[in-house]
MIZAVEX-428716 format. One record per atom (N, C-alpha, C): residue in three letters; atom name; x, y, z. Coordinates in nm, 4 decimals, padded with zeros to 6 digits. Layout:
! residues N
{r "Ala" "CA" {X Y Z}},
...
***
This chain:
! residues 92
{r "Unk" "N" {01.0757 -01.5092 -01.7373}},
{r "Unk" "CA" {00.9353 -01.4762 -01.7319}},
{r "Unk" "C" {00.9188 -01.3478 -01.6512}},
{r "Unk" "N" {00.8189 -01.2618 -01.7081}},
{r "Unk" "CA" {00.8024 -01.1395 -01.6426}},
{r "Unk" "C" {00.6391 -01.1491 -01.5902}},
{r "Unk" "N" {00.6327 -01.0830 -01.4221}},
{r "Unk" "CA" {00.5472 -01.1209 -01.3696}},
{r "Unk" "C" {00.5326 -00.9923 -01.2332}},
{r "Unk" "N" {00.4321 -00.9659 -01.2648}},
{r "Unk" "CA" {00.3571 -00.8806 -01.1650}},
{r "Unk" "C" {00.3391 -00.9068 -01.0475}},
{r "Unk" "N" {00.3750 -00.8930 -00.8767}},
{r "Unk" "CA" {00.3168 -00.9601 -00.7777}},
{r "Unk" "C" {00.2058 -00.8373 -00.6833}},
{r "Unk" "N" {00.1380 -00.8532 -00.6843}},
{r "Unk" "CA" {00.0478 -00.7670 -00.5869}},
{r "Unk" "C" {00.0328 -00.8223 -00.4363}},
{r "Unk" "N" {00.0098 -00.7420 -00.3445}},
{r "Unk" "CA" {-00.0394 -00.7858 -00.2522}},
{r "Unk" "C" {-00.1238 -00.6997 -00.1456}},
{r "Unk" "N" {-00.2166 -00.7518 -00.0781}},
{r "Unk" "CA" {-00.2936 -00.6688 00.0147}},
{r "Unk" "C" {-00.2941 -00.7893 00.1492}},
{r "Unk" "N" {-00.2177 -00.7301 00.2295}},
{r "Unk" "CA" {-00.1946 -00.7925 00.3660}},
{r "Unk" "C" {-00.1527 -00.6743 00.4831}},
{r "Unk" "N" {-00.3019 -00.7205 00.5450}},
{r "Unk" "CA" {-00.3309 -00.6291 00.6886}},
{r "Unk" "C" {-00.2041 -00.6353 00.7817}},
{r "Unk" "N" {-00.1480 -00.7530 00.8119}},
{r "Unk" "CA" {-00.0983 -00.7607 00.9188}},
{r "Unk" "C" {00.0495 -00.7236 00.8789}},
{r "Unk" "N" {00.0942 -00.6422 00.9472}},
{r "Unk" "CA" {00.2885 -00.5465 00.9721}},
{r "Unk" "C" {00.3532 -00.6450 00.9818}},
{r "Unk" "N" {00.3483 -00.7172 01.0256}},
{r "Unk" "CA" {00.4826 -00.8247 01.0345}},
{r "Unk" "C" {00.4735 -00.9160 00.8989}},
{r "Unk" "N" {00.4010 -00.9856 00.8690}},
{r "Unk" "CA" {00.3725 -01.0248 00.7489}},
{r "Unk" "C" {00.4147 -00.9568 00.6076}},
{r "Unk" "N" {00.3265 -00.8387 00.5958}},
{r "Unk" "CA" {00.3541 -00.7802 00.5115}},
{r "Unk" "C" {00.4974 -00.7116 00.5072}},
{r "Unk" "N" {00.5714 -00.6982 00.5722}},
{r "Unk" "CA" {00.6562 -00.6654 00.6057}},
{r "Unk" "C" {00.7964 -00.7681 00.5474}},
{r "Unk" "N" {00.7686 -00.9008 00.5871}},
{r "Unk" "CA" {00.8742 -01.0316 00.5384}},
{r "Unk" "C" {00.8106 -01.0215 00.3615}},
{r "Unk" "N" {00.7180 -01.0106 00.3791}},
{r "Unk" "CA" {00.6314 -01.0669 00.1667}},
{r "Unk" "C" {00.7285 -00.9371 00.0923}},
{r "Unk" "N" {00.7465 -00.8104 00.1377}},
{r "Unk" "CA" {00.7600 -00.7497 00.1002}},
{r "Unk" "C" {00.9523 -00.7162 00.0850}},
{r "Unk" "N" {00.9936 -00.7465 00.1944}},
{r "Unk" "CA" {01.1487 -00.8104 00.2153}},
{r "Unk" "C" {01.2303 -00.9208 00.0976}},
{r "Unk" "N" {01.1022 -01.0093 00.1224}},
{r "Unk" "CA" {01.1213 -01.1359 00.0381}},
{r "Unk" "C" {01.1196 -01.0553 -00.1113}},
{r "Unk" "N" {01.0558 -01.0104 -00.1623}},
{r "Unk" "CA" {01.0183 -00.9511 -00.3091}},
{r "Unk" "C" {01.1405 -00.8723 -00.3153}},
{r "Unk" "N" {01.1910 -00.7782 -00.2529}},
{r "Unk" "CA" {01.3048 -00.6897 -00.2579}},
{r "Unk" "C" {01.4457 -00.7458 -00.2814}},
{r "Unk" "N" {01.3933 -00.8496 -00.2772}},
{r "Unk" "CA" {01.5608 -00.9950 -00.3043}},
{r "Unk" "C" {01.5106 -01.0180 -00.4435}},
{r "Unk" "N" {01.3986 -01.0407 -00.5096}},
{r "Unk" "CA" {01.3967 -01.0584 -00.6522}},
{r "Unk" "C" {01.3873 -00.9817 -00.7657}},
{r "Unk" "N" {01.3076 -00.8813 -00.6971}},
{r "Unk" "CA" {01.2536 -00.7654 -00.8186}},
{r "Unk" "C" {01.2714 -00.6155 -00.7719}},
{r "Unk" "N" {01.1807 -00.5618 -00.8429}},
{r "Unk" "CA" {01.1823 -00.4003 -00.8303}},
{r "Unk" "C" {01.0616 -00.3651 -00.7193}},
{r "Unk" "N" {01.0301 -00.2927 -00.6755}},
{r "Unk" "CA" {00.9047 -00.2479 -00.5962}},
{r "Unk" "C" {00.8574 -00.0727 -00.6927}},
{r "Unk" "N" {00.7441 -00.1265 -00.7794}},
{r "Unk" "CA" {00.7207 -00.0089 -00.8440}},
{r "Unk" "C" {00.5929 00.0596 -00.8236}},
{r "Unk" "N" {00.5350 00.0227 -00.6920}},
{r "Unk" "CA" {00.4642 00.0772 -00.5940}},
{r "Unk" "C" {00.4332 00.0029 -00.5010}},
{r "Unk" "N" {00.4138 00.0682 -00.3811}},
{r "Unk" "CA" {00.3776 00.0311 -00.2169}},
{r "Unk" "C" {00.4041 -00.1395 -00.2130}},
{r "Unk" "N" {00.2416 -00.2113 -00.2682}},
{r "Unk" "CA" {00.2502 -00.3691 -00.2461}},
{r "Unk" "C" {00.2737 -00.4112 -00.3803}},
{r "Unk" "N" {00.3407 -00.3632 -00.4645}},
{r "Unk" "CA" {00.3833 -00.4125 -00.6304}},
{r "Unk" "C" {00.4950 -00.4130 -00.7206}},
{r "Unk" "N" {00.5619 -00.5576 -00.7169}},
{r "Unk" "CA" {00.6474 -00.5896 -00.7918}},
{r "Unk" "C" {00.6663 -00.6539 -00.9047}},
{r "Unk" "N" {00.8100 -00.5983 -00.9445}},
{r "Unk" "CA" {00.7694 -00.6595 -01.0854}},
{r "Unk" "C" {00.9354 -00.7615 -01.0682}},
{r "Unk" "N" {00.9061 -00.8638 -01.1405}},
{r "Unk" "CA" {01.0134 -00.9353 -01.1274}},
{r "Unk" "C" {01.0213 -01.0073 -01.2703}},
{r "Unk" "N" {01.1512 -01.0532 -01.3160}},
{r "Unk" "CA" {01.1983 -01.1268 -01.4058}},
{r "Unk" "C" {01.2821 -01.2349 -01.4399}},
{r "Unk" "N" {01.2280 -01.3351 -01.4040}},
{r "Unk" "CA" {01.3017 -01.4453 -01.3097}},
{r "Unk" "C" {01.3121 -01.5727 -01.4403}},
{r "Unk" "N" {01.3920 -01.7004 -01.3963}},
{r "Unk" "CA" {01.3797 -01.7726 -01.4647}},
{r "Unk" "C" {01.2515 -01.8751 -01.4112}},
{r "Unk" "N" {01.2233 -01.9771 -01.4852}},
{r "Unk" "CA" {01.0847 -02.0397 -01.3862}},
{r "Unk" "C" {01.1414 -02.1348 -01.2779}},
{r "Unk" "N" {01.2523 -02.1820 -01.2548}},
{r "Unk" "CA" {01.2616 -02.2310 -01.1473}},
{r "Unk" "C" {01.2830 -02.1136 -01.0055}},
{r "Unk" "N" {01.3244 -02.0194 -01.0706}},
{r "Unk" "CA" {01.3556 -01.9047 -00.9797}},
{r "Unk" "C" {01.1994 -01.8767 -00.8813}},
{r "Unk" "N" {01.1035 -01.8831 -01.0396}},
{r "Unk" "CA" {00.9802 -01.7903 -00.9914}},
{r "Unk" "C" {00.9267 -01.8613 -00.8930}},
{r "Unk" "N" {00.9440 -02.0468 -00.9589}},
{r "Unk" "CA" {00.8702 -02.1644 -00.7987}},
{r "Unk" "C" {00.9583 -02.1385 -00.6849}},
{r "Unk" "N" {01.0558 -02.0840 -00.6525}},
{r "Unk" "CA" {01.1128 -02.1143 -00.5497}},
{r "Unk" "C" {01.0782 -01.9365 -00.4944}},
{r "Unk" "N" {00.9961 -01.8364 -00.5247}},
{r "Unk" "CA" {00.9814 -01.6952 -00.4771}},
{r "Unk" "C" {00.8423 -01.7530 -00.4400}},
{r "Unk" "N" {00.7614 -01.8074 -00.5420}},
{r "Unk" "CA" {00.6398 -01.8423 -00.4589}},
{r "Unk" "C" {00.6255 -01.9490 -00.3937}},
{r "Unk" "N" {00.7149 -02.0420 -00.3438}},
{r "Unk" "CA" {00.6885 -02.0759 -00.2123}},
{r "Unk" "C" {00.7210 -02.0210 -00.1347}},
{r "Unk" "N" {00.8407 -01.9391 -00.1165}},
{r "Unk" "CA" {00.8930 -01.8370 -00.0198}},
{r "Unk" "C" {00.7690 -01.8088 00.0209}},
{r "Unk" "N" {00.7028 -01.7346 -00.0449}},
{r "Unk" "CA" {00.5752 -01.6162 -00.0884}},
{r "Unk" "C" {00.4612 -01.7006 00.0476}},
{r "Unk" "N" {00.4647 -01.8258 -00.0610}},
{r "Unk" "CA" {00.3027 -01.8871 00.0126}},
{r "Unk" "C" {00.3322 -01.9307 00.1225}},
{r "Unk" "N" {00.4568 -01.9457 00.1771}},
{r "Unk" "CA" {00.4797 -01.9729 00.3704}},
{r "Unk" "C" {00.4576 -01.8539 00.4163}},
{r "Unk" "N" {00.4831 -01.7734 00.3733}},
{r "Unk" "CA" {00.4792 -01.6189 00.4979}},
{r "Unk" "C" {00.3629 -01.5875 00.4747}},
{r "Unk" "N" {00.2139 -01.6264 00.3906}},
{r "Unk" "CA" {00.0988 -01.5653 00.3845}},
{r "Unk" "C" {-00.0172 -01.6375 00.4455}},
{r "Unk" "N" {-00.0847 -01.5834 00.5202}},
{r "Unk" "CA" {-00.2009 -01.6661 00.5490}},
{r "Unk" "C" {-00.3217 -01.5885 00.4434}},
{r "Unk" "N" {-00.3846 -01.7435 00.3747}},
{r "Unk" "CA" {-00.4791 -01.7074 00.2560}},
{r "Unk" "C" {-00.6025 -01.6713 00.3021}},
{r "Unk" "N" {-00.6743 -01.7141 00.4482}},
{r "Unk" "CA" {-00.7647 -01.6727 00.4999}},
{r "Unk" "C" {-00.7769 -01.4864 00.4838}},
{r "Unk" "N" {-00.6604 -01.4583 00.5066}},
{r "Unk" "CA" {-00.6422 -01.3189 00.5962}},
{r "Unk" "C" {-00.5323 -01.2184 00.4580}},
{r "Unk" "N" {-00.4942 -01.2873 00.3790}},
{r "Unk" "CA" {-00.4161 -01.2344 00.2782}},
{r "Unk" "C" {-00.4700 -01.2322 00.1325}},
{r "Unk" "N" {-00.4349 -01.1320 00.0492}},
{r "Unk" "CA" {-00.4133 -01.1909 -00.1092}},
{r "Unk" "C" {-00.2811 -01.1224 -00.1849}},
{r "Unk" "N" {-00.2631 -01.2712 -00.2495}},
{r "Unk" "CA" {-00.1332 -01.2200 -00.2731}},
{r "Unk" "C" {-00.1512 -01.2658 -00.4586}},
{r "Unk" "N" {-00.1143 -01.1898 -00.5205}},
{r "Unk" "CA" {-00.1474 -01.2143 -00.6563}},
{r "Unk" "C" {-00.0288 -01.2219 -00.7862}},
{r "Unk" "N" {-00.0390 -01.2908 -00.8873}},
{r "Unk" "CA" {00.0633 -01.3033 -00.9832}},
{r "Unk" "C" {00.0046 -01.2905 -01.1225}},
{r "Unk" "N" {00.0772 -01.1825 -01.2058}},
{r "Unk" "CA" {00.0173 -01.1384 -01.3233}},
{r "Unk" "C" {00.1589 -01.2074 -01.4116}},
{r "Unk" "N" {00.1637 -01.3044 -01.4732}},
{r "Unk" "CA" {00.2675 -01.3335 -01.5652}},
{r "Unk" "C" {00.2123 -01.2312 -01.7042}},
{r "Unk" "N" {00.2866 -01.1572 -01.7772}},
{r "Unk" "CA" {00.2989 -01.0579 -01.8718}},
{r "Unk" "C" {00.3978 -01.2004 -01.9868}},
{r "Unk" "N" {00.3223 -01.1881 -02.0901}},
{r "Unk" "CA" {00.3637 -01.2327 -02.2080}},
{r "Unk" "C" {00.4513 -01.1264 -02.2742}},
{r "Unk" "N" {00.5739 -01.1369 -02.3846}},
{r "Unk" "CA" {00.6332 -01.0508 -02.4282}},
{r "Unk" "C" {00.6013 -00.9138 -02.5163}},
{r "Unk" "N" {00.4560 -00.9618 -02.5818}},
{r "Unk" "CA" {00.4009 -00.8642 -02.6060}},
{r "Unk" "C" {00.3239 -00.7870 -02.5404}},
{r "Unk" "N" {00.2601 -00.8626 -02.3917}},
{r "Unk" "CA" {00.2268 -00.7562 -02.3263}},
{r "Unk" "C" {00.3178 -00.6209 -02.2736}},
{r "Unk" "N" {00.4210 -00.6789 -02.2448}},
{r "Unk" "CA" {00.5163 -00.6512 -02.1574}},
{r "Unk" "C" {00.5914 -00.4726 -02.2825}},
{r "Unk" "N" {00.5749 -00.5312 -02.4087}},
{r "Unk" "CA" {00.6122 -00.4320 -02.4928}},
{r "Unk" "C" {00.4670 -00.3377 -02.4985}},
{r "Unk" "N" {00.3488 -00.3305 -02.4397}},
{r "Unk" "CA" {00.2393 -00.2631 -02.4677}},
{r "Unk" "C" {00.2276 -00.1842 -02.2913}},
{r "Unk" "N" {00.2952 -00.2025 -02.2003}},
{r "Unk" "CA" {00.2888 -00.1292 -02.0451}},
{r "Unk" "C" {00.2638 00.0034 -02.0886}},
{r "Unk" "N" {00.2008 00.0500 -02.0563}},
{r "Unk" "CA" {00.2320 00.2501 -02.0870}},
{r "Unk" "C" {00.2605 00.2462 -01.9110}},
{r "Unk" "N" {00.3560 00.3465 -01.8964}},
{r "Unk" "CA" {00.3571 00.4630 -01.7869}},
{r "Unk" "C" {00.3570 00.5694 -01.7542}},
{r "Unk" "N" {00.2910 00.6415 -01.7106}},
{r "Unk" "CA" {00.2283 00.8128 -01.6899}},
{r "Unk" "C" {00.3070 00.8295 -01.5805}},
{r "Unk" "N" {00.4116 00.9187 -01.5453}},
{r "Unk" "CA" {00.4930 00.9770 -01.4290}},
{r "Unk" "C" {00.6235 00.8797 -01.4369}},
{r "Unk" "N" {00.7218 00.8809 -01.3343}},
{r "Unk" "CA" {00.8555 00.7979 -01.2784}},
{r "Unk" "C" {00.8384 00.6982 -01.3317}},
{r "Unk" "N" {00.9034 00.6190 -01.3534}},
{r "Unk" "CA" {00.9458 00.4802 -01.3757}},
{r "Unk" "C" {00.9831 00.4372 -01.5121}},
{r "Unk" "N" {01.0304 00.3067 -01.5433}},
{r "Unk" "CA" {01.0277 00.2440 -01.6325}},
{r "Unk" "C" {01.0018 00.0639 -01.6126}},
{r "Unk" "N" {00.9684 -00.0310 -01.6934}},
{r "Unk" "CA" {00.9663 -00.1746 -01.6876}},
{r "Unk" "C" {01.1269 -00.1628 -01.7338}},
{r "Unk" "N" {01.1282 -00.2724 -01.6181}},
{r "Unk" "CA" {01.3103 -00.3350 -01.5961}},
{r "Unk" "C" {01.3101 -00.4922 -01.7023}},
{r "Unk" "N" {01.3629 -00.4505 -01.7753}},
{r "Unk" "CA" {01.3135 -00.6209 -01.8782}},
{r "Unk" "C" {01.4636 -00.6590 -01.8939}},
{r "Unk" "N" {01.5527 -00.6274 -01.8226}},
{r "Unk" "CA" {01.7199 -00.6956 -01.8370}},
{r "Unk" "C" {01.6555 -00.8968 -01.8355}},
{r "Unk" "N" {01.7924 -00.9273 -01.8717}},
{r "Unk" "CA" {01.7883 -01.0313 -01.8322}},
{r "Unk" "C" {01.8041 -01.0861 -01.6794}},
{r "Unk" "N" {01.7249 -01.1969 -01.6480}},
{r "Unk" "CA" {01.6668 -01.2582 -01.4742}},
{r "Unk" "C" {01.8109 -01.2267 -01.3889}},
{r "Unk" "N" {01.8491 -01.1888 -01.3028}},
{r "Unk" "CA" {01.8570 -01.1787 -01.1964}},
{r "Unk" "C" {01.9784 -01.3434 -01.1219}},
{r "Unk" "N" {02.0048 -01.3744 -01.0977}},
{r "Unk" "CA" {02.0647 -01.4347 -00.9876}},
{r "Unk" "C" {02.1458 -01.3844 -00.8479}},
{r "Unk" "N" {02.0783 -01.4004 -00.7642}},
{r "Unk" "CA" {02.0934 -01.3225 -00.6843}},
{r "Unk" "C" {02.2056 -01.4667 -00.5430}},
{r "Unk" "N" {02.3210 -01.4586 -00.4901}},
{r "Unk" "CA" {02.3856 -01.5324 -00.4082}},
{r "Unk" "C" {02.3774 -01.4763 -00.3407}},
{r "Unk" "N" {02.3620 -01.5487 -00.2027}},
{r "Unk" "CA" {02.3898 -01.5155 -00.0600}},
{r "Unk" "C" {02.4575 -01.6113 00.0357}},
***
Protein backbone atom coordinates (compact mmCIF):
# COMPACT_ATOMS: atom_id res chain seq x y z
CA UNK A 1 0.00 0.00 0.00
CA UNK A 2 1.16 3.42 -0.94
CA UNK A 3 0.52 6.19 1.49
CA UNK A 4 1.24 9.75 2.09
CA UNK A 5 2.15 10.85 5.80
CA UNK A 6 1.98 14.58 6.61
CA UNK A 7 2.64 16.20 9.60
CA UNK A 8 2.50 19.60 11.45
CA UNK A 9 4.06 19.35 14.96
CA UNK A 10 5.27 22.46 16.91
CA UNK A 11 7.27 20.84 19.33
CA UNK A 12 11.48 19.86 18.25
CA UNK A 13 11.71 16.95 20.09
CA UNK A 14 8.65 15.37 18.88
CA UNK A 15 8.80 16.28 15.59
CA UNK A 16 12.03 15.35 15.48
CA UNK A 17 11.44 11.25 16.68
CA UNK A 18 7.89 11.34 13.99
CA UNK A 19 10.23 12.34 11.60
CA UNK A 20 13.27 9.75 12.52
CA UNK A 21 10.61 7.17 12.82
CA UNK A 22 9.36 7.87 9.01
CA UNK A 23 13.07 7.86 7.76
CA UNK A 24 13.16 3.98 8.77
CA UNK A 25 10.15 3.44 6.36
CA UNK A 26 9.93 5.75 3.52
CA UNK A 27 11.27 8.59 1.53
CA UNK A 28 11.00 12.26 2.93
CA UNK A 29 9.85 14.20 -0.26
CA UNK A 30 9.46 17.35 1.62
CA UNK A 31 10.16 18.93 5.10
CA UNK A 32 7.00 17.04 7.13
CA UNK A 33 6.14 14.53 4.02
CA UNK A 34 6.48 11.04 3.37
CA UNK A 35 5.78 8.74 1.18
CA UNK A 36 5.96 5.15 2.08
CA UNK A 37 5.15 1.69 0.60
CA UNK A 38 4.65 -0.76 3.02
CA UNK A 39 2.86 -3.98 3.41
CA UNK A 40 -0.40 -3.51 5.79
CA UNK A 41 0.91 -5.11 8.65
CA UNK A 42 4.03 -3.00 8.21
CA UNK A 43 1.80 0.21 7.85
CA UNK A 44 -0.17 -0.85 11.58
CA UNK A 45 2.94 -1.27 13.17
CA UNK A 46 4.47 2.62 11.64
CA UNK A 47 1.25 3.99 12.91
CA UNK A 48 1.42 2.99 16.19
CA UNK A 49 5.00 3.87 16.32
CA UNK A 50 3.52 7.20 14.86
CA UNK A 51 0.51 7.58 17.42
CA UNK A 52 2.87 7.09 20.71
CA UNK A 53 5.26 9.87 19.87
CA UNK A 54 2.25 12.36 19.00
CA UNK A 55 0.20 14.27 21.20
CA UNK A 56 -3.31 14.82 19.23
CA UNK A 57 -4.21 17.81 21.36
CA UNK A 58 -1.05 19.66 20.14
CA UNK A 59 -0.27 17.60 16.81
CA UNK A 60 -1.65 16.52 13.33
CA UNK A 61 -0.42 13.89 11.85
CA UNK A 62 -2.11 12.69 8.62
CA UNK A 63 -2.39 9.56 6.17
CA UNK A 64 -3.30 9.77 2.47
CA UNK A 65 -3.49 5.97 1.26
CA UNK A 66 -3.10 6.51 -2.82
CA UNK A 67 -4.95 3.75 -4.76
CA UNK A 68 -2.93 2.39 -7.83
CA UNK A 69 -4.42 4.55 -10.11
CA UNK A 70 -3.96 7.40 -8.18
CA UNK A 71 -0.56 6.75 -7.61
CA UNK A 72 -0.11 6.39 -11.69
CA UNK A 73 -1.88 10.07 -12.03
CA UNK A 74 0.97 12.10 -9.26
CA UNK A 75 2.36 14.83 -11.60
CA UNK A 76 5.67 16.45 -10.35
CA UNK A 77 6.96 19.95 -11.30
CA UNK A 78 10.88 20.18 -10.25
CA UNK A 79 13.26 17.11 -8.36
CA UNK A 80 11.85 14.07 -7.56
CA UNK A 81 10.13 11.07 -8.51
CA UNK A 82 7.25 8.53 -6.66
CA UNK A 83 9.34 5.50 -5.36
CA UNK A 84 6.67 2.61 -6.19
CA UNK A 85 9.46 -0.44 -5.82
CA UNK A 86 8.22 -3.10 -4.04
CA UNK A 87 7.64 -2.54 0.29
CA UNK A 88 10.63 -2.31 2.01
CA UNK A 89 11.71 -4.66 4.94
CA UNK A 90 13.78 -3.05 6.85
CA UNK A 91 16.01 -5.42 10.02
CA UNK A 92 17.59 -4.12 12.84
Amino acid sequence: MFVVISYDIPDDRRRTRVANTLLDYGTRVQYSVFEVNLRPQQFRELREELEKLVKPEEDSLRFYHLCAECLRRVEIVGEGRVEEGEPLVIIV
